[in-house]
N, C-alpha and C positions, 0 to 999 in steps of 0.2 A: 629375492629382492636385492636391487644391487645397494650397496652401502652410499651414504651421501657423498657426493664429494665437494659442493661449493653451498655457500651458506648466503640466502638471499636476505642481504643486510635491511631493507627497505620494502616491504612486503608489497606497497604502494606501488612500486615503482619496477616491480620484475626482479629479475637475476640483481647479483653483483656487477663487478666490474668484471672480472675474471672468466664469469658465462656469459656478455657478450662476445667474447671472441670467438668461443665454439659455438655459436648457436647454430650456423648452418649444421656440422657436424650431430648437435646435440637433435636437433629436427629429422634427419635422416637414420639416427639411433632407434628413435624413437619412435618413428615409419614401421622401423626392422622389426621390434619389440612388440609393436603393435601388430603386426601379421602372423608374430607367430603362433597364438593362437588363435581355434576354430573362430569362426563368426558366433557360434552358439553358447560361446564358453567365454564371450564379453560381456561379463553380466555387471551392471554398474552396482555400484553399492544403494543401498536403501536412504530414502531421506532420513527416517526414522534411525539411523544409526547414529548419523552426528546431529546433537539439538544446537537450536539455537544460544548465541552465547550470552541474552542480555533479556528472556526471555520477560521475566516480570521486573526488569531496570527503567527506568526510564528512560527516552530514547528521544533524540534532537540532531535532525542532522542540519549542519553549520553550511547550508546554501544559501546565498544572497539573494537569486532571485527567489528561489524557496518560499524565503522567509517574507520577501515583498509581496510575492502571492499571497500565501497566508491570511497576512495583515490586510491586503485587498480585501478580501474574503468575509473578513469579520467584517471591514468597516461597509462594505456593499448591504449583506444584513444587518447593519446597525440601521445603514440608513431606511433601509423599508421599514425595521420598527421606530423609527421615527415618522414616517409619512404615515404609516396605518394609524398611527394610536395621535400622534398630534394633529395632523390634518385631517383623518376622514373619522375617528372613532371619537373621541371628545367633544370636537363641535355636535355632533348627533344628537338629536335631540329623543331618538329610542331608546332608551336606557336599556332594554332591551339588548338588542342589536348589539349596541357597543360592550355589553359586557359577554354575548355570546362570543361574537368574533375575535374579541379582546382576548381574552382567553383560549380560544382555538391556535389564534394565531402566535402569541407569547409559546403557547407551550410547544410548538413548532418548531420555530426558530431556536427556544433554548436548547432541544434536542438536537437540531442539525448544529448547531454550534461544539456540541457535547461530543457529539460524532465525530466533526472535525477536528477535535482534540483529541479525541482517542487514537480517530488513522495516523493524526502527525504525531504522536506521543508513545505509541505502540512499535517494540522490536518486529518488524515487517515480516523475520524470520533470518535473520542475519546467520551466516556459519561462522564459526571464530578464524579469523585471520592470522595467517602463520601456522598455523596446524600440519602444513605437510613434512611433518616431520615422519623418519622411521620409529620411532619411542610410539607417538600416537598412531601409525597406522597398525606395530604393531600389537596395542589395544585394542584395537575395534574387534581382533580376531574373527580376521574376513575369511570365508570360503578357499579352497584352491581354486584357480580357475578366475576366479572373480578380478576383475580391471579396478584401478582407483584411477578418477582424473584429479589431475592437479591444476587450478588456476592459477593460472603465468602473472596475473596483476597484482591479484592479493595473496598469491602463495598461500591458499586454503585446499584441502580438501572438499572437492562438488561432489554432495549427494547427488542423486538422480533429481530430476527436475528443478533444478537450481541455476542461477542464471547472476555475472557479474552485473552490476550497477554500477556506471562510472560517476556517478554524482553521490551515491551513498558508499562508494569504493572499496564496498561489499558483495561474496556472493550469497543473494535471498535467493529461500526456498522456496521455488512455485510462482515465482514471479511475473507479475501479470505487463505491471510498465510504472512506471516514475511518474506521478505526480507533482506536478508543481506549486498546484492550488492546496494540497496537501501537506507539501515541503517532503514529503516520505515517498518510500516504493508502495505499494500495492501488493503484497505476499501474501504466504500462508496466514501469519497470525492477523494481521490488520486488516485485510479482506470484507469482512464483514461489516467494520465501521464505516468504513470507505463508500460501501454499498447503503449502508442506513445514511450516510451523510447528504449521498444522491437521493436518497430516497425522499427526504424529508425538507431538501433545500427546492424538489421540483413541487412538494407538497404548497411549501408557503408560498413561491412564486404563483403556482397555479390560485391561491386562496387570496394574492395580493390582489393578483389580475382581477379577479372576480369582484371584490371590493370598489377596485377602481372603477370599472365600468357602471356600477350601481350607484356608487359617488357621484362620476357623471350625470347620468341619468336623473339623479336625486336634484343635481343643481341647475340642469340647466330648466326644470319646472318650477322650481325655486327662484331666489333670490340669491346671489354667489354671496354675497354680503354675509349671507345668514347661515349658508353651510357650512363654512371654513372660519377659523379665527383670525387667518392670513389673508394679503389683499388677493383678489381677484387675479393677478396674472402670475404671482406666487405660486398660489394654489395650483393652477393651471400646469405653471411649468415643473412645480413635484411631481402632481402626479402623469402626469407625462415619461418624465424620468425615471420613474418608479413604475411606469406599465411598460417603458422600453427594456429596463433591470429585467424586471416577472420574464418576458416573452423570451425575452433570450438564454436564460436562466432556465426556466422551464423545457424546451426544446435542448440546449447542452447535459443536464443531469438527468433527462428521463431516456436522453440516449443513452449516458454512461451506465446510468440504473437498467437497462434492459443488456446491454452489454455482461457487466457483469453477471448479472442472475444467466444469461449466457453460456458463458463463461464456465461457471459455475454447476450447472446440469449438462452440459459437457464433458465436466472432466480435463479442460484446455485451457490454457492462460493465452493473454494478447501474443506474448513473445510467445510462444509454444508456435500457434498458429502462422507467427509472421514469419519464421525460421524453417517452418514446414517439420515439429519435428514431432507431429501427433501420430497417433497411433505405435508409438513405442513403448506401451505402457497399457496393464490391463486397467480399462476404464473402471470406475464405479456406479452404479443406477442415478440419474439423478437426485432422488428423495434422498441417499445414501451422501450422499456430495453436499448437500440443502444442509446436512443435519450437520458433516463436518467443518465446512463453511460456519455454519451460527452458534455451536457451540453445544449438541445436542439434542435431542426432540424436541419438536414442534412446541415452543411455547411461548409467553409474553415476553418472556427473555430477548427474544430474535429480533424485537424493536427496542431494546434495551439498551445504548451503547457503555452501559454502568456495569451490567453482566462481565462476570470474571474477574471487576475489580478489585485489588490488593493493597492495603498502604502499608505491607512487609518492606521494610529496608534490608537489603543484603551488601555487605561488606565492598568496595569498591574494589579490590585486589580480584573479589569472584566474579565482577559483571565482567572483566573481560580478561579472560585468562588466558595466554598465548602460550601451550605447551613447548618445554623446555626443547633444545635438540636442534640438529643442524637442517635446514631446509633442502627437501630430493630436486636433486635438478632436475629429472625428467619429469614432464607432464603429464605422460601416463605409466602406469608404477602394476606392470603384475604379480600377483601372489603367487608366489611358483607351486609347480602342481605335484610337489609331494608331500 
């Protein structure tokens, strides 16, 4: 392993000043370096070698539209539990009825809510930034033979299946794609939430829809007077609003929800697929995938998105700890074979 020699002050932002000048040179170094061994004898490192750095921290990434998404988000399901329960479930004169659906639908939405706090609030699987140091690689005490990549953005050591994020300006592990309606990536550890959020935002859409059509139905053999507490063209134009929300809602998340669980029993993320870089890697059986995806065997847990939570606080100096040591200029770094 050649010894460092320029130290990338801005991990953000690439080399120094000093390694842009070589960089053709340093590209074609490392062309050289990279041929000289077998094809067979490039074996990337494990993910499980480097963890995540912020694993049980809490986790916010600082994007603008992100964070406007987000807040869309909530305020879109605010509004349905406002039309369901003040417009069609109140005025009801089933007492019944209204406290079935009341209830179905409440505990719905607080879930997908709950969900959507956890994908955006959860380390997606973050690798620690500035790592490609020679001190830390040699820690890992890798293989001979064995190749380490280096990302050029964030100056991180990539495990296998890891992939940079330009908006979380991180490399996630198993990274599937950047949500915006989330404000997070979509990775190893938040995966699951992600999927419960889809899961349970096409639940309530589908259960608004349903609602609203029966509303209808209900009023117009009625008197509109007497179903709604709101005037007649009020009424009218919420729930209109609120079945245009459902439909659209419902066909967006039950595609991403099928997606995922995809995904998922494959053994392939979105970027794996769109890179073409599958089948590099020995798959695992779907069930096997289901299990590490949710958190364990089959159980009530896997609708849980409360499962695995922690309120440990850990020292801020630990949530993100940037090993000491000068950053390897090359990008790909072998283990020499004796």
């Amino acid at each position: 392993m050649k010894s460092p020699v320029h130290r990338c002050r801005d991990p953000e932002h690439g080399r120094g000043e000093h390694g842009r000048g070589d960089h053709g040179r340093a590209e074609s170094r490392q062309e050289s370096r990279a041929g000289y061994l077998q094809a067979e004898q490039r074996i990337p490192i494990s993910k499980d070698i480097i963890t995540s750095s912020s694993a049980s921290a809490m986790w916010f990434i600082r994007d603008a539209c992100g964070i406007v998404c987000a807040v869309i988000t909530w305020m879109l399901v605010l509004y349905a539990e406002f039309v369901v329960v003040f417009v069609m479930l109140l005025p009801s004169k089933n007492l019944t009825y209204s406290l079935i659906n009341g209830v179905v639908f409440n505990s719905l939405a607080f879930l997908a809510l709950a969900s959507h706090f956890r994908a955006m609030c959860t380390d997606p699987g973050a690798v620690p930034k500035g790592n490609a140091t020679k001190e830390y690689i040699e820690s890992l005490q890798l293989k001979p033979g064995q190749v380490v990549y280096k990302c050029p953005k964030c100056c991180s050591i990539k495990p296998d299946r890891a992939h940079h994020c330009s908006v979380c300006k991180r490399c996630i592990r198993k990274m599937d794609h950047h949500c915006p309606w989330v404000n997070n990536c979509v990775g190893e550890n938040n995966q699951k939430y992600f999927v419960l959020f889809t899961m349970y935002i096409a639940l309530i859409s589908l259960h608004s829809l349903t609602m609203v059509v029966f509303h209808f139905l209900y009023c117009f053999e009625d008197d509109w007077t007497k179903c709604s507490s709101f005037s007649p063209p009020a009424t009218v134009i919420l729930l209109i609003l609120l079945c245009f929300e459902a439909l659209l809602f419902l066909i967006f998340t039950s595609v991403m929800f099928g997606t995922q669980v995809h995904s998922i029993c494959t053994d392939e993320t979105g970027i794996e697929r769109l890179k073409g870089e599958t089948g590099k890697w020995d798959k695992v059986p779907c069930w096997e995938a289901m299990q590490a995806a949710c958190g364990g065997p089959f159980s009530l847990s896997w609708c849980s998105p409360f499962s695995g939570l922690r309120c440990e606080r850990r020292p801020l100096e630990v949530l993100e700890e940037v090993p000491q040591g000068e950053i390897i200029e090359e990008d790909i770094i072998e283990i020499p074979l004796y």
